[in-house]
C-alpha positions in Angstrom: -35.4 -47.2 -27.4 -32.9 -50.3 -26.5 -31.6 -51.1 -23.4 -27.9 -50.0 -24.6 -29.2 -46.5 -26.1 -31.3 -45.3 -22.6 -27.5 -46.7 -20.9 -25.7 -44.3 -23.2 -27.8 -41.6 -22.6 -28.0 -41.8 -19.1 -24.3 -42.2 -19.1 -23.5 -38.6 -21.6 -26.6 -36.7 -19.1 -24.3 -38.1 -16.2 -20.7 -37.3 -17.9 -22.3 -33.6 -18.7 -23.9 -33.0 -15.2 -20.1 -34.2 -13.5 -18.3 -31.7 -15.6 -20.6 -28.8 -15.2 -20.2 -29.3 -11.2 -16.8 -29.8 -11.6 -16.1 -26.1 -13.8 -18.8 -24.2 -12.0 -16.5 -25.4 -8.5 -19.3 -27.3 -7.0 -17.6 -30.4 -7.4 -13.6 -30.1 -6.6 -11.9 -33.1 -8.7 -8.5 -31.8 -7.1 -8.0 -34.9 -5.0 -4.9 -35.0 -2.4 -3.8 -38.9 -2.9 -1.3 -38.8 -0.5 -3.0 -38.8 2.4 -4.1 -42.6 2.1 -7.7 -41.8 0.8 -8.7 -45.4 0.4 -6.3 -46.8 3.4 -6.9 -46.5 7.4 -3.6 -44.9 9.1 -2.6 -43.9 12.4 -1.0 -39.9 12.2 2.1 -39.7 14.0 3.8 -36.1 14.6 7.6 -35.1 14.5 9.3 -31.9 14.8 12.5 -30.3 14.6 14.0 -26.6 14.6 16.6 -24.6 13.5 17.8 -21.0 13.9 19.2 -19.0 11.4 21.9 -15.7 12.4 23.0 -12.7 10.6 23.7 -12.0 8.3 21.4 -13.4 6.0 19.9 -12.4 2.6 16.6 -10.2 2.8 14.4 -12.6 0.6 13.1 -16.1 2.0 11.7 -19.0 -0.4 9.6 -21.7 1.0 8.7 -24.6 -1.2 6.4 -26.9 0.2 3.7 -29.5 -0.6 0.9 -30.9 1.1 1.3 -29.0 4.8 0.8 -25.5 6.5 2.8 -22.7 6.4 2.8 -19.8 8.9 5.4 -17.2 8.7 5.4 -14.5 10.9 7.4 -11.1 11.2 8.7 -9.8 14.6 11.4 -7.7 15.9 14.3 -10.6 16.4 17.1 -10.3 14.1 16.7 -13.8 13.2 15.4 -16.5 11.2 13.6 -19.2 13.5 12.0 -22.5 11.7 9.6 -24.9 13.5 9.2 -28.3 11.2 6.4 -30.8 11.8 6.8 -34.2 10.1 2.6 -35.2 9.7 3.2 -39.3 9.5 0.7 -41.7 8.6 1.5 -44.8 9.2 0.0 -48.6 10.5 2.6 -48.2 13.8 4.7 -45.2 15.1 7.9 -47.7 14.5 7.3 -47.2 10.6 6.1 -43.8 11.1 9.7 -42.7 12.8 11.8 -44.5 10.1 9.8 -41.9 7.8 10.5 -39.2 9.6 14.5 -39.8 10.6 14.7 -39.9 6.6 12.6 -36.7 5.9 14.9 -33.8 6.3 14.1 -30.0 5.8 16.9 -28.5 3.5 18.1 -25.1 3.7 20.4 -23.6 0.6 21.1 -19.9 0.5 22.6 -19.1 -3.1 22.8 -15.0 -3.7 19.9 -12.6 -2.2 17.7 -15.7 -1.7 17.9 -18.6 1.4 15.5 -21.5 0.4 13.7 -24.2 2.7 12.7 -26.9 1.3 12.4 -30.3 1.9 13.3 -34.0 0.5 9.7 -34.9 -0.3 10.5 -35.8 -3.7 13.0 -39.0 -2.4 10.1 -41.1 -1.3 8.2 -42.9 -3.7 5.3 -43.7 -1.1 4.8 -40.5 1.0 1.5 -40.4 3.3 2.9 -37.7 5.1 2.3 -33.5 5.1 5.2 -31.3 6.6 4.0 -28.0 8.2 6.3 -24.8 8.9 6.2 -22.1 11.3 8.7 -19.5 10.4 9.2 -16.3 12.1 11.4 -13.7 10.3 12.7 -10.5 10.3 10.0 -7.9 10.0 9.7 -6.7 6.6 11.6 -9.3 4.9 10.4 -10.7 1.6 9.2 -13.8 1.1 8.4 -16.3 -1.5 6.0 -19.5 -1.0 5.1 -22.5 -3.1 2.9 -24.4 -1.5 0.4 -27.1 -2.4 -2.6 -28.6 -0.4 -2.5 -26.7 2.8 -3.2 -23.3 4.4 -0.4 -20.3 4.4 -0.5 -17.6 6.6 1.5 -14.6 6.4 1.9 -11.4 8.6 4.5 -8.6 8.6 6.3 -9.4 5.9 7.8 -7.3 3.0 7.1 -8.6 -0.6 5.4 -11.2 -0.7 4.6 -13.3 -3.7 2.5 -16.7 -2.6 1.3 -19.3 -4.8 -1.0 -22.1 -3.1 -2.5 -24.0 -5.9 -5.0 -26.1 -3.5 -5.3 -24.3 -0.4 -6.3 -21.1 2.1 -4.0 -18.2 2.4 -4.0 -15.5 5.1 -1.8 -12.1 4.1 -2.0 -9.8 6.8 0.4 -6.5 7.3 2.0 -6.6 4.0 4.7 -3.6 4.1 5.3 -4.0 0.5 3.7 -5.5 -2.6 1.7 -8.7 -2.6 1.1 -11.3 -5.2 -1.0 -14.0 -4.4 -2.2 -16.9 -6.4 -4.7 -19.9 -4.9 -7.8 -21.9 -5.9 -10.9 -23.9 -4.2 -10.0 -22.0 -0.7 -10.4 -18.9 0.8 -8.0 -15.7 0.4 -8.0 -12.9 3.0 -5.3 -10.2 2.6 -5.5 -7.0 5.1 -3.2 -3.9 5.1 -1.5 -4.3 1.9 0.9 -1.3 2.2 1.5 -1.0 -1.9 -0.1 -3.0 -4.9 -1.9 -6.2 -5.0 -1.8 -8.6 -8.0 -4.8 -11.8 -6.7 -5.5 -14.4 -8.8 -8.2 -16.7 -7.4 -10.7 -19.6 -8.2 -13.2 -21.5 -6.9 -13.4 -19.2 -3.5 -14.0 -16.3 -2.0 -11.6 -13.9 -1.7 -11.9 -10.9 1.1 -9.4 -8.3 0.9 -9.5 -4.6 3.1 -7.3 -1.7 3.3 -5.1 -2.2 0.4 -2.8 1.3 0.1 -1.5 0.6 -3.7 -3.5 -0.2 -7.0 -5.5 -3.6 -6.9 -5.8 -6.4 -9.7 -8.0 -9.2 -9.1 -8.7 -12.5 -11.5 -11.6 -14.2 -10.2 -13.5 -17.2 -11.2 -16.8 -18.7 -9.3 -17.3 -17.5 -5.8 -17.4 -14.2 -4.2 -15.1 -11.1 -3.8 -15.6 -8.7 -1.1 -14.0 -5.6 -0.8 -13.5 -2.8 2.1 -11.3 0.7 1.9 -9.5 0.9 -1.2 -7.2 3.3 -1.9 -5.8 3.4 -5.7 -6.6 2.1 -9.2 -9.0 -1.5 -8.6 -9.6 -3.7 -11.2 -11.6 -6.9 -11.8 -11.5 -9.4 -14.4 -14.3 -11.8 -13.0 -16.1 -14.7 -14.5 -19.6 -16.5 -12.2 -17.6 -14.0 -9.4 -20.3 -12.1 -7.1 -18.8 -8.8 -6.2 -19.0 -6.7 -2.9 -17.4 -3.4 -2.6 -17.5 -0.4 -0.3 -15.2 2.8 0.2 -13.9 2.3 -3.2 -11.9 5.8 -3.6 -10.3 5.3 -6.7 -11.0 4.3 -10.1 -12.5 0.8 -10.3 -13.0 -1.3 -13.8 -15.4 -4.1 -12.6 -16.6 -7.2 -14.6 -18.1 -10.6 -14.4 -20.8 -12.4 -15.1 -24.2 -14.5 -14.2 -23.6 -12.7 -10.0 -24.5 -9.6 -8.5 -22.4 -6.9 -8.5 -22.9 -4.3 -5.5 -20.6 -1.4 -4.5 -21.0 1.0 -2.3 -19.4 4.6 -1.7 -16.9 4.6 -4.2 -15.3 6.7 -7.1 -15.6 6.8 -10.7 -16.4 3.0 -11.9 -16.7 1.2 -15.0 -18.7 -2.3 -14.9 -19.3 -4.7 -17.1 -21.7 -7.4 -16.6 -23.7 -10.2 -18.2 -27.0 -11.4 -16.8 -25.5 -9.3 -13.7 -27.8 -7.3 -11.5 -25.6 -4.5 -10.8 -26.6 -2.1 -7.4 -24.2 0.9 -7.2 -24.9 3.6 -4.1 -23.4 6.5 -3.2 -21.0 7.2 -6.0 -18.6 9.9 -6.5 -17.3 10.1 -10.0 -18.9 8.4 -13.2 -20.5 5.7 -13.7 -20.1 3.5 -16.7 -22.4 0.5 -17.1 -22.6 -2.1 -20.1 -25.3 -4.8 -18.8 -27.0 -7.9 -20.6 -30.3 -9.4 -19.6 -30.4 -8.3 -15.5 -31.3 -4.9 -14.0 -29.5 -2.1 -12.9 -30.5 -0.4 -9.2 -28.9 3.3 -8.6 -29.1 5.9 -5.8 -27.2 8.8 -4.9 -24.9 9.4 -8.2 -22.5 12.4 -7.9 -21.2 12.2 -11.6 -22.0 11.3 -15.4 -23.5 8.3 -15.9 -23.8 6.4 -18.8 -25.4 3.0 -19.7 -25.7 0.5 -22.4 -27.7 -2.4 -21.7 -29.6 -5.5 -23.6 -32.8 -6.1 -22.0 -31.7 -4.3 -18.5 -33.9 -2.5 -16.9 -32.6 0.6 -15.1 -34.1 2.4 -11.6 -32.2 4.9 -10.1 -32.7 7.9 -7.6 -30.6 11.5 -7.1 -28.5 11.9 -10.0 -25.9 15.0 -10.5 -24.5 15.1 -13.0 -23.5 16.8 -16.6 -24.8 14.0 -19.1 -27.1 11.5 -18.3 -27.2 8.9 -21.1 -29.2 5.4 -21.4 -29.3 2.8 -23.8 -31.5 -0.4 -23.0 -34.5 -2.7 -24.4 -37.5 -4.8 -23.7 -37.0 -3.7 -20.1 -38.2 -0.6 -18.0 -36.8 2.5 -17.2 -36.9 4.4 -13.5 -35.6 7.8 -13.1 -36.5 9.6 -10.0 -34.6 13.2 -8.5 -32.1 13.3 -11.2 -30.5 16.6 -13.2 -28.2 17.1 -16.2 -28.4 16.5 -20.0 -30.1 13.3 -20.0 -31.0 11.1 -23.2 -32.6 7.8 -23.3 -33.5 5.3 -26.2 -35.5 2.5 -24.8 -37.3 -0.3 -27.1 -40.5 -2.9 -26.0 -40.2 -1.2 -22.0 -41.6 1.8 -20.4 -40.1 4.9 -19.1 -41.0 6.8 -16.0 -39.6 10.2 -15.3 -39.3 12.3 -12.1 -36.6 15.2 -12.4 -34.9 17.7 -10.7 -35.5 21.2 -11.7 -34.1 21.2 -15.1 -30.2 22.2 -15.6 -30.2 20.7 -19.1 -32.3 19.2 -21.4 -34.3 16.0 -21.5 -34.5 13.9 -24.9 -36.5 10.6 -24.6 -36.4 8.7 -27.8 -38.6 5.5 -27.4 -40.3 2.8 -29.7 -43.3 0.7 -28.3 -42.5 2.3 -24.9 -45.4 3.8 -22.6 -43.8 7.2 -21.0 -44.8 8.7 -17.6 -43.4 12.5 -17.2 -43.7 13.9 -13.7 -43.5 17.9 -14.1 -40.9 19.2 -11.8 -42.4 22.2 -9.4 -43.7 25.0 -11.3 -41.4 25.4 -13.5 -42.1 26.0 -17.1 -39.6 24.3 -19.9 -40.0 24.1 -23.5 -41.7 20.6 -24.3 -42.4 19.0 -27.3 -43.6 15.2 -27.7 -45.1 13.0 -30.2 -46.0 9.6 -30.6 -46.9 7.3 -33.7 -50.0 5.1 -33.6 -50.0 6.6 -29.8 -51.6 8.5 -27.4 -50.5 12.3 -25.5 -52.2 12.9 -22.4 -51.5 16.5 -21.3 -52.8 16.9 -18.0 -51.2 20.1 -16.9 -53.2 23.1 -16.2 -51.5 25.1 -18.7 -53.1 24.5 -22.2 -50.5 23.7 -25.0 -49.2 25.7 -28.1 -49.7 22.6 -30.4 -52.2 19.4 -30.4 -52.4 17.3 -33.1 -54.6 14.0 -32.8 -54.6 12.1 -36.0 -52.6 8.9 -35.8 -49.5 10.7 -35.1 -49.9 12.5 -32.1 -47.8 15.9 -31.3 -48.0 18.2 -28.6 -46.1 21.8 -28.2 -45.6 23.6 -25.6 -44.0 27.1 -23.6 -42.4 27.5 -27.1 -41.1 30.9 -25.9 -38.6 28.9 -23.4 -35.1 28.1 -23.9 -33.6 25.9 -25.9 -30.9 24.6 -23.3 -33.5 23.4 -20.8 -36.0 21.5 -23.0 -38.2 18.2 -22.8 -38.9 16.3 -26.0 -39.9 12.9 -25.3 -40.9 10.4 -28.9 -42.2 6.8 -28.8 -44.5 4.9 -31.0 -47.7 2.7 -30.1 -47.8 3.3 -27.1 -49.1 6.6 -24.7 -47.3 9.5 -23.4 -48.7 10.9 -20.1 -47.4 14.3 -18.7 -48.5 15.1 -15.1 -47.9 17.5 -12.2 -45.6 16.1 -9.8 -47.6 16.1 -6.3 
């Protein structure tokens, strides 16, 4: 291979390696040129305040770039504002010429007042402006902010939208909409509903009163004490969640999703191991190419998977339904109608005392029946090319042993509380449960 081939090669691995970093959010290409990356300055810091009376609109827009915001609710009728003028400059001389020309701008036009500032004047900024506003509790608030943290704390609506940066929303007596990337996001006490957007991070949010709507994109997403509808739309997003109480719809991708003590829940996943615990409601899982880990299920549960295995322990529930290949199946302590198709894995089964039927049907699949108590239940099972291994004290109604194997038995039960298990190849064993 020539010199300028290997070159090229080494050059498209290179280009392909960058990009994948840079999508997956372990490279961040979002670069902030203004703060003098490839020149040595000296920081020099200005401020200035102002105080705003009654009466005054009841919504606040801040629209920043490259600085903090902090605004804070109190009891003061009042609208204070704290602006810091971040300089960076060779001498404090040039840095003060900067700053006597940077001006924060307040306009109020109809139910909105609007600080601002006259960033956009200066053609060469190297400088970040920082606010500290404290309102009246309660009073809505709009931020734009770019490449900086905002905090926010007893306000009422709040719509914020930090394209680089961290936001804090604490004490929200209204709704919140919050939109950030490639930082963190924490929002606590959310009185009503919650609209998150979010990239590149990981985004905490607890005790949110309204229905919840996250859009999530590499990182992680933990959740505590949930009140209303939740739902995720996540992509490379790991997924905590606890004290869930209402509905959830749940889905992303390639990270583990875990919930714990929650209501009725629908997830999606793809090459997601998926652990759910203490569940009150249904569950609905479609899975791809991970495994799914349940315990203490208090409600239908259905799953469709592609190689997933499934292991799960104290099921109550009506219907019982699972769909899955080339991967095992685990069911220990569980009760209701259950049905299970299974391909290329095998099947163990552990039951309750029977409420409603069990129907296995299984190709290449070894399946392990653990007899619950002493109960006696209609049964009927047969494999192709297989083996049944009846080790029960009780002899059977029906054996057949020639290449396709059946075996009958307690044919005098009902019909509503029967086992029929099928597979092919492979063996059935049916033991005592000791």
């Amino acid at each position: 291979m020539k010199f300028k081939e290997v070159f090229l090669l080494v050059l498209v691995i290179a280009a392909g390696v960058f990009f994948y970093h840079a999508q997956t959010g372990k490279l961040n290409i979002s670069f902030d040129w203004d703060d003098g990356l490839f020149f040595s300055y000296k920081e020099f810091t200005f401020q200035e305040s102002q105080e705003l009376g009654p009466p005054f609109p009841r919504e606040l827009q801040i629209i920043n770039a490259h600085g903090d915001l902090t605004i804070d609710g109190n009891d003061q009728d009042k609208i204070q504002i704290l602006f810091k003028k971040k300089i960076r400059r060779r001498n404090e001389e040039e840095a003060k010429e900067i700053a006597d020309r940077l001006r924060m701008i307040i306009n109020e036009e109809g139910r909105c007042i609007t600080v601002s500032t006259n960033r956009s004047d200066f053609k060469r900024k190297r400088f970040r402006t920082d606010f500290h506003i404290l309102i009246p509790a309660g009073m809505n608030i709009i931020v734009k902010n770019s490449f900086g943290m905002v905090k926010a704390s007893n306000t009422g609506n709040a719509d914020i939208f930090n394209t680089h940066g961290k936001v804090i929303a604490t004490e929200i007596e209204g709704n919140l909409i919050l939109q950030n990337s490639y930082q963190d996001a924490t929002i606590e006490n959310v009185l009503y509903d919650c609209q998150l957007e979010s990239r590149h991070s990981t985004v905490s949010a607890c005790g949110i009163k309204g229905s919840t709507l996250i859009v999530h994109r590499y990182g992680r997403v933990h959740l505590e004490n949930l009140s209303q509808t939740l739902t995720i739309e996540g992509s490379h997003s790991k997924i905590f969640g606890q004290n869930i109480t209402g509905p959830a719809d749940i889905e992303s991708s390639y990270e583990e999703i875990s919930l714990i003590d929650i209501g009725p829940v629908v997830v999606r996943g793809n090459h997601s191991p998926i652990n759910i615990q203490d569940a009150r409601g249904s569950v609905e899982i479609n899975d791809h190419y991970s495994q799914v880990e349940l315990e203490n299920i208090e409600g239908d549960l259905n799953i469709i998977g592609k190689s997933t295995g499934v292991t799960a322990k104290y099921i109550r529930a009506n219907s019982i339904y699972i769909n899955t290949t080339y991967e095992n199946i685990s069911l220990e302590d569980f009760a209701g109608k259950t049905s299970i198709t299974l391909s290329h894995g095998d099947i163990i089964l552990d039951p309750a005392p029977l409420t409603h039927s069990i129907e296995v049907k299984a190709a290449y699949s070894g399946i392990i029946f653990l007899w619950p108590d002493k109960e006696q239940y209609l049964f009927e099972a047969q494999t192709k090319h297989g083996d049944i291994q009846w080790n029960l004290p009780e002899e059977p109604s029906v054996r057949v042993t020639n290449g396709n194997s059946i075996v009958k038995a307690f044919m005098n039960k009902e019909q509503s509380r029967a086992i029929r298990l099928s597979t092919s190849y492979e063996t059935i064993l049916v033991k005592e449960n000791k």
